[in-house]
C-alpha positions as CSV (number, residue, x, y, z in Angstrom):
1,X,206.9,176.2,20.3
2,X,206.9,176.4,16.4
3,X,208.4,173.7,14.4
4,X,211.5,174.7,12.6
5,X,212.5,173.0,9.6
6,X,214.8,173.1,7.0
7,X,214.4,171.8,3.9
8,X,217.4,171.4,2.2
9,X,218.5,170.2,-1.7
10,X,220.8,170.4,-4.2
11,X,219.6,171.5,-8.3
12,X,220.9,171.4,-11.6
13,X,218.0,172.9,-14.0
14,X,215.6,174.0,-11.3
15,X,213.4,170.9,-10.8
16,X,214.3,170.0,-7.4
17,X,214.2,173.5,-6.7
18,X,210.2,173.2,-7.0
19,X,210.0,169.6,-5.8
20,X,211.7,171.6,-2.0
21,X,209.1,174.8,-2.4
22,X,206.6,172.9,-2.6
23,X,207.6,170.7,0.7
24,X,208.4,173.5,2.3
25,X,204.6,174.7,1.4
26,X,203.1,171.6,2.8
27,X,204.6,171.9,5.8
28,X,204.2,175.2,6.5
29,X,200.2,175.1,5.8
30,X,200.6,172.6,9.1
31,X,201.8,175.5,11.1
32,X,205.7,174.7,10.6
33,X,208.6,177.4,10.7
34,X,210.5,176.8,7.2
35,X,213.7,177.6,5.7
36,X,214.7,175.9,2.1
37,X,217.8,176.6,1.5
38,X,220.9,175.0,-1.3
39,X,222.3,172.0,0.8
40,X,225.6,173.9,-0.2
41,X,225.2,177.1,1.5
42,X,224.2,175.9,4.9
43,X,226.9,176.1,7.3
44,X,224.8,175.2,10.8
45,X,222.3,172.7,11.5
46,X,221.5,173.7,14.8
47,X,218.0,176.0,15.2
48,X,216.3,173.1,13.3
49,X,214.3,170.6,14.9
50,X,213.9,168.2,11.1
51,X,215.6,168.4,8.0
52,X,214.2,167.3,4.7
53,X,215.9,166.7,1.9
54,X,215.7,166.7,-2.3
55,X,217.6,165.7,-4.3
56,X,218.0,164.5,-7.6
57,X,219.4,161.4,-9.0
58,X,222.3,162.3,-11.7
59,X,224.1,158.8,-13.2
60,X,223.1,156.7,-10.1
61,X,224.0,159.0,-7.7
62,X,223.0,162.0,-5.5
63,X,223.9,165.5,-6.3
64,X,227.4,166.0,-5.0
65,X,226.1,168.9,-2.6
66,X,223.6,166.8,-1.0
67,X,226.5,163.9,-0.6
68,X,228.9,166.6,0.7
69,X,226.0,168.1,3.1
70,X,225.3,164.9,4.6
71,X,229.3,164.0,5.2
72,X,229.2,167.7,6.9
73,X,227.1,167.9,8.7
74,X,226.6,164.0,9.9
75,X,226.3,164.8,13.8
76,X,223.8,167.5,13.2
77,X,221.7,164.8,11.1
78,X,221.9,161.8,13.5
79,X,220.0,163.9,16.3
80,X,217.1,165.2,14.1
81,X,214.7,163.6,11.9
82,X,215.4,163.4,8.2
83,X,213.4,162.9,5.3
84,X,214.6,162.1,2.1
85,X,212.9,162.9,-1.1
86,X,214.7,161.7,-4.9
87,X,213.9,162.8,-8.1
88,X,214.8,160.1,-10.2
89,X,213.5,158.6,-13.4
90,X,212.3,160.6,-16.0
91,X,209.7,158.1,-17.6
92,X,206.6,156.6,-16.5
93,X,208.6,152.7,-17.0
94,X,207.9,150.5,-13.9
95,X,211.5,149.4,-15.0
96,X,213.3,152.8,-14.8
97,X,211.4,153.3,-11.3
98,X,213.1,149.8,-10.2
99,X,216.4,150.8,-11.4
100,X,215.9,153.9,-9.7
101,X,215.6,152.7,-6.3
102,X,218.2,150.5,-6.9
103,X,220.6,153.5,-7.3
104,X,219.6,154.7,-4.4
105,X,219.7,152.3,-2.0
106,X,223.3,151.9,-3.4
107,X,224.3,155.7,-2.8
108,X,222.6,155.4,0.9
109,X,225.0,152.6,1.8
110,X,227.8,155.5,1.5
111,X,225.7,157.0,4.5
112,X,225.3,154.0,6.9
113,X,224.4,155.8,10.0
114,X,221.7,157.8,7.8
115,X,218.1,156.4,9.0
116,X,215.2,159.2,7.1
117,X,211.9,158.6,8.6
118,X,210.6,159.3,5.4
119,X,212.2,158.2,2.0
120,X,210.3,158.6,-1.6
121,X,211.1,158.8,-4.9
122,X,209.3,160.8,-6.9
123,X,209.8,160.8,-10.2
124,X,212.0,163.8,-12.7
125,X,211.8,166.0,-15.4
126,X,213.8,166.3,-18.2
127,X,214.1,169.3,-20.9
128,X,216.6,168.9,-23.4
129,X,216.7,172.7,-23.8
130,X,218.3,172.9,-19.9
131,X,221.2,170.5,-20.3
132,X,224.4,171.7,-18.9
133,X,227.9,171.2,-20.2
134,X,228.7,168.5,-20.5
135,X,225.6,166.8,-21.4
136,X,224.3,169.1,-23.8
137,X,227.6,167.9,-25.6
138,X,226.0,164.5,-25.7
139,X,223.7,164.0,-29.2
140,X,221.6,161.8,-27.9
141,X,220.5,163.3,-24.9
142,X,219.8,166.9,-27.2
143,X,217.6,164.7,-28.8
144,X,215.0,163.1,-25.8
145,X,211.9,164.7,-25.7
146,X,210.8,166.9,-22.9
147,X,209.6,164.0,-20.1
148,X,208.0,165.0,-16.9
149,X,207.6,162.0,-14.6
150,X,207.1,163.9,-11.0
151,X,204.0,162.8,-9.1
152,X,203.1,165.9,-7.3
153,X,200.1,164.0,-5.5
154,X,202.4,161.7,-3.9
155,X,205.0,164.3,-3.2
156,X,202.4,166.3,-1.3
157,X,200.2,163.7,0.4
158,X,204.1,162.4,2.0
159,X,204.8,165.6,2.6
160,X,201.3,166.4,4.6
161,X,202.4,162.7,6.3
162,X,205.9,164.1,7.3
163,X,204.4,167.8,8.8
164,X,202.0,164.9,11.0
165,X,205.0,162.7,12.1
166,X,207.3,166.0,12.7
167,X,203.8,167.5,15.2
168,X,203.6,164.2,16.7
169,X,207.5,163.9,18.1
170,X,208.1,167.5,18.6
């Protein structure tokens, strides 16, 4: 029997969008059955045997979908595997990478009984031009340059480790 996954996330400007397509790719080039879907439009966990997860890191902490999935869905999560991958810092700076897992290891202590077999950052973009309100209220932000800081190898060789790990406990 086939695999079925869902890969799951939560977007502001469309980055984490591509960072779940192209999991969802990955894993379906390993023979995998694989719906990506908003974290908050999924009402059911139950046909899937994994979930991944991206998500972004906004201000320290996870999109409020994603937090709200994982509080909703919490029994559905605890008998599955679960992979978590974070779009964080925007820059190349070991110290913004540091910060960032930080963050995050803060925001997963909301989510004590949460145990992903995989966990990554993997870097952000940024575009000025696709700030939201309020933050293209913000001056300085307007002003950053366009960054790109999302290591596509990395997401992709973890993700061709995950479709292994997910064949080899199925």
């Amino acid at each position: 029997m086939q695999q079925r996954v869902l890969v799951a996330y939560a977007t502001r400007a469309g980055s984490t969008e591509e960072v779940a397509q192209t999991l969802a790719d990955v894993l379906r080039c390993h023979g995998m059955v694989v719906d990506v879907c908003r974290a908050r439009d999924l009402k059911s966990l139950e046909n899937y045997s994994a979930v991944v997860i991206a998500v972004a890191l906004y201000m320290g902490r996870m999109h409020k979908d994603v937090r709200r999935f994982l509080s909703t869905h919490q029994a559905a999560l605890t008998k599955v595997p679960v992979a978590l991958y974070v779009l964080g810092p925007v820059q190349k700076e070991e110290k913004d990478w540091a910060g960032a897992r930080q963050q995050l290891d803060k925001e997963l202590r909301n989510f004590p009984w949460l145990a992903p077999v995989d966990q990554h950052i993997v870097g952000g973009k940024f575009d000025p031009a696709s700030l939201g309100f309020p933050f293209n209220l913000i001056p300085a932000m307007r002003g950053m340059p366009v960054s790109d800081a999302l290591d596509w190898n990395l997401l992709r060789e973890r993700a061709i480790w995950l479709a292994e790990r997910f064949l080899t406990t199925s």
